[in-house]
N, C-alpha and C positions, 0 to 999 in steps of 0.2 A: 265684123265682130264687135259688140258692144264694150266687150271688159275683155282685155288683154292683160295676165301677168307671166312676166318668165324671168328667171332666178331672182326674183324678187328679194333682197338683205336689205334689213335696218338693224342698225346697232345701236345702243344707248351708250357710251363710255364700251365697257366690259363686258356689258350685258349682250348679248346678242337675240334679239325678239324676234326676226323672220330669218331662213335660214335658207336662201334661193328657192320659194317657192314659186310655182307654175300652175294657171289655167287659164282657161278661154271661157266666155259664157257669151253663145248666141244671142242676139234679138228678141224681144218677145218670154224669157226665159225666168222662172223665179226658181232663184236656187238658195237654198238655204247653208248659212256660215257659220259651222257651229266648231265650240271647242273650249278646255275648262276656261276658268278667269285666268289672265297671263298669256293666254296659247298665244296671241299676237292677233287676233279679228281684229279687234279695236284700231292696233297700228297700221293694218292693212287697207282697210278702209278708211284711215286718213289719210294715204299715203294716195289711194286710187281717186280724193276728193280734193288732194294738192295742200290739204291743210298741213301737213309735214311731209321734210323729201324725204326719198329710200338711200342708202347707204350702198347699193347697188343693184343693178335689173332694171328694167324697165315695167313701166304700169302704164298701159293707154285705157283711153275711153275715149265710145267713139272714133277709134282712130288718129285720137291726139294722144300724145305725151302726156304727161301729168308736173312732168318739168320743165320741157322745151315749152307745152302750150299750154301753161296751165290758165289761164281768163278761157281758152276755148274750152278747155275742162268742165271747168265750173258753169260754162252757158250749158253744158250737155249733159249734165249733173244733178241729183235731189238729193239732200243728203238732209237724214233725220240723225242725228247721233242719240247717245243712249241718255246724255243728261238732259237732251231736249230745252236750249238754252233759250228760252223765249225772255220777252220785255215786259214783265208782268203788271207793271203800272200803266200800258196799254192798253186797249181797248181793242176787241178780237179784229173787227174791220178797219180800225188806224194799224195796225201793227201790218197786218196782210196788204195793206193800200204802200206802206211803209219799203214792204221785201220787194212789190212791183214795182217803185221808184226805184230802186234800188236796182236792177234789175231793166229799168229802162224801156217797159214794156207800156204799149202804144194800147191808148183804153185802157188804164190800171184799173178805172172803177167796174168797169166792164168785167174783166177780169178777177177781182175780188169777189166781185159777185157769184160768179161761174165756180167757183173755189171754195166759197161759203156752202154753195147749194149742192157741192160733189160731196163734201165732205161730211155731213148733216149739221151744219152752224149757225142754223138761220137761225134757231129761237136765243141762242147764246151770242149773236153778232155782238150786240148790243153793250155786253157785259166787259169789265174789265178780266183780264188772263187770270189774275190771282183771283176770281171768283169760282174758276172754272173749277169741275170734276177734272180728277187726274187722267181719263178718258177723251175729254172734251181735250184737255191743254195736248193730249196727242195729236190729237183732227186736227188742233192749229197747225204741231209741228210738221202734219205731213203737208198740209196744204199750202206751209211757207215753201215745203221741198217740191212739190212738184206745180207751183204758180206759173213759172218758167215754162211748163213745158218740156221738162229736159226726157231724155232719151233713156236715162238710167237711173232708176231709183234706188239709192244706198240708206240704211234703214237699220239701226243699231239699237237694239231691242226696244223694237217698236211696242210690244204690248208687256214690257215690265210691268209688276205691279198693277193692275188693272182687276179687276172682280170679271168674272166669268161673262156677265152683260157684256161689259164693256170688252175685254178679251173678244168676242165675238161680233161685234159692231166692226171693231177696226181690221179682225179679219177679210170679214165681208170685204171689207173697203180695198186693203191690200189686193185681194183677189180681182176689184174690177179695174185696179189700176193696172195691175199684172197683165190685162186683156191685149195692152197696147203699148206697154213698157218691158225695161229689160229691171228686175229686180232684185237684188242683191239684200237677203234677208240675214242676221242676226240674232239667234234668238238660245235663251236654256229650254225652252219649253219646248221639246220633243213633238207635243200632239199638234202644235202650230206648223211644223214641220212638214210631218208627215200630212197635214189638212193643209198648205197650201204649196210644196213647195215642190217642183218636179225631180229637183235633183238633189242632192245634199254635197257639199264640199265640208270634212272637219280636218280641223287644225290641231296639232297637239306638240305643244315646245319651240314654236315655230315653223314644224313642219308639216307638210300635208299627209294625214296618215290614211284617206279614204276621198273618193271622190268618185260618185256613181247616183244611177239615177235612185229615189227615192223606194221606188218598189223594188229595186237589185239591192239596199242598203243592207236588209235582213238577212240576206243571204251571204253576209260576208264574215269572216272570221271563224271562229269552231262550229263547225255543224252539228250543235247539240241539240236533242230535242226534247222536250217535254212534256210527260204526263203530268195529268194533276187528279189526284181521286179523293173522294171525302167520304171515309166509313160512317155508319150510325155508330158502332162503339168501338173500344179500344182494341186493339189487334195485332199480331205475331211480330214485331217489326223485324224479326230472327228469319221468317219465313218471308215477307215480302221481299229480302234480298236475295231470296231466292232465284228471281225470273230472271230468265234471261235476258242482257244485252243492257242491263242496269247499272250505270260509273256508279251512283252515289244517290243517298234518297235526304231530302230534307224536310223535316217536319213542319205544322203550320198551328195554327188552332186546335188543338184536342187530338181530334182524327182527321186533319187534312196531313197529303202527302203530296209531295213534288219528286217524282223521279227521273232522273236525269239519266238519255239513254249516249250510249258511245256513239251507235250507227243512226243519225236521223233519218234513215230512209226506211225502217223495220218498226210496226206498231205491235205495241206490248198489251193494247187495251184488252186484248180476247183472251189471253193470257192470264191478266190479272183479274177479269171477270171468272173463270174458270178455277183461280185460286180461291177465288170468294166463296164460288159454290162449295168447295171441297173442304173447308173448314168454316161454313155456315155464317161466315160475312156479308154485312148488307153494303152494299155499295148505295151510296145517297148521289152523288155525282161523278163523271169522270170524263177526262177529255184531253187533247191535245192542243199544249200551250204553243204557238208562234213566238220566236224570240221578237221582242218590238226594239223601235231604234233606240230605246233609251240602255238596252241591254249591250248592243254592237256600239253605240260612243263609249260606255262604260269601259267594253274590252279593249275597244283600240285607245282610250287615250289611259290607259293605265298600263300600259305596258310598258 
């Protein structure tokens, strides 16, 4: 097992931030860490990278402790955090030559090399960090995190703030690292998510409030389902609550409509086609909406 936690508690003073949380994540695995600001991600993953202890439970990686072994930790360990604390009076190949001293690894230049060229940094080696695109200063930090070689990639909102290019470059990247690593991903951004990550674990209050694979995540909480129809002009809203099996309708734009049905498993589309005909409504669109994951983190962590 690469990431071991069970009844995982940290406490600040008063505060209590995790609250004996539990999971396992195989080999090879990218699971995605999600939960508001506060839930405890952030602590947790310091806790799994040795940089602060837990207040009780156990955290391995690897197979070690995170307290009893923590130097084996950290050999078996990547860890990007979310401020991405690089040395920015450095220069991108001094810095990375720098984490491989550091780190004691036999051929550093060798290996700088191999890191530059994985991560896209050739044309920017050269440059100093504080030159870099906010982009580019991530390809450092992940490449300071996995120089080592380590077993486990931890990764604290790796693509914050980035423009959609760049969002998309270090996707890419994550994913070929993912090929041969166990990944422990970070993120608010739902579509990163869902585009790379096979399972999802969210956290909310310290607690684990969902944990399943990425494609079961839609499926969980109220099973409501969604029309969405968009007339050419204005029309009965008295009568479209009519149909059956309709909780509540929401309006949009003019004449968009969102109907929210009780039983997801019953479509109302023929139904409201058939309504249209019978009081001389043009229907321009209509279709059935899928709840996405940013809908089921909303319900579970606001409860």
């Amino acid at each position: 097992m690469s990431i071991e936690v069970r009844d995982l508690t940290k406490r600040y003073g008063e505060q209590l931030a995790l609250n004996k949380i539990s999971f396992q994540i195989s080999k090879g695995a990218i699971v995605g860490f999600l939960g508001p600001n506060g839930a405890g991600k952030s602590t947790t993953m310091k806790i799994l990278t040795g940089f602060i202890p837990q207040t009780g439970g156990i955290a391995k990686v690897a197979g070690f402790d995170a307290v009893e072994d923590p130097i084996e930790v950290k050999r078996r360990v990547g860890y990007l955090p979310e401020s991405n604390p690089l040395y920015k009076d450095m220069y991108v190949k001094e810095y990375l030559h720098y984490v491989a001293t550091i780190f004691q690894l036999p051929n550093p230049i060798a290996k700088v090399n191999e890191m530059i060229a994985m991560t896209g940094l050739t044309k920017e080696q050269d440059k100093k960090i504080h030159q870099l695109s906010k982009g580019y200063k991530q390809r450092v930090g992940i490449a300071q995190a996995i120089i080592h070689n380590p077993e486990v990639l931890i990764l604290d909102e790796p693509t914050s703030g980035l423009d959609p290019n760049q969002l998309d470059e270090i996707r890419k990247l994550i994913l070929k690292i993912g090929k041969e690593k166990t990944v422990l991903l970070s993120t608010h951004i739902m579509q990163e998510v869902e585009a790379m990550c096979d399972r999802v674990i969210i956290i909310n209050k310290g607690g684990i409030v969902a944990d399943n694979l990425t494609s079961n995540m839609r499926k969980m909480g109220v099973k409501e389902a969604i029309v969405a129809v968009e007339f050419s002009d204005k029309i009965n809203l008295d009568e479209l609550k009519k149909i059956s099996n309709v909780q509540r309708i929401e309006q949009g734009n003019t004449n968009d409509y969102k109907l929210f049905l009780k039983d997801s498993n019953l479509d109302i589309r023929q139904e409201i086609f058939q309504m249209a005909v019978s009081h001389g409504w043009s229907i321009l669109a209509m279709q059935m909406e899928e709840r996405d994951l940013e809908g089921v983190f909303k319900e579970l962590t606001n409860k």
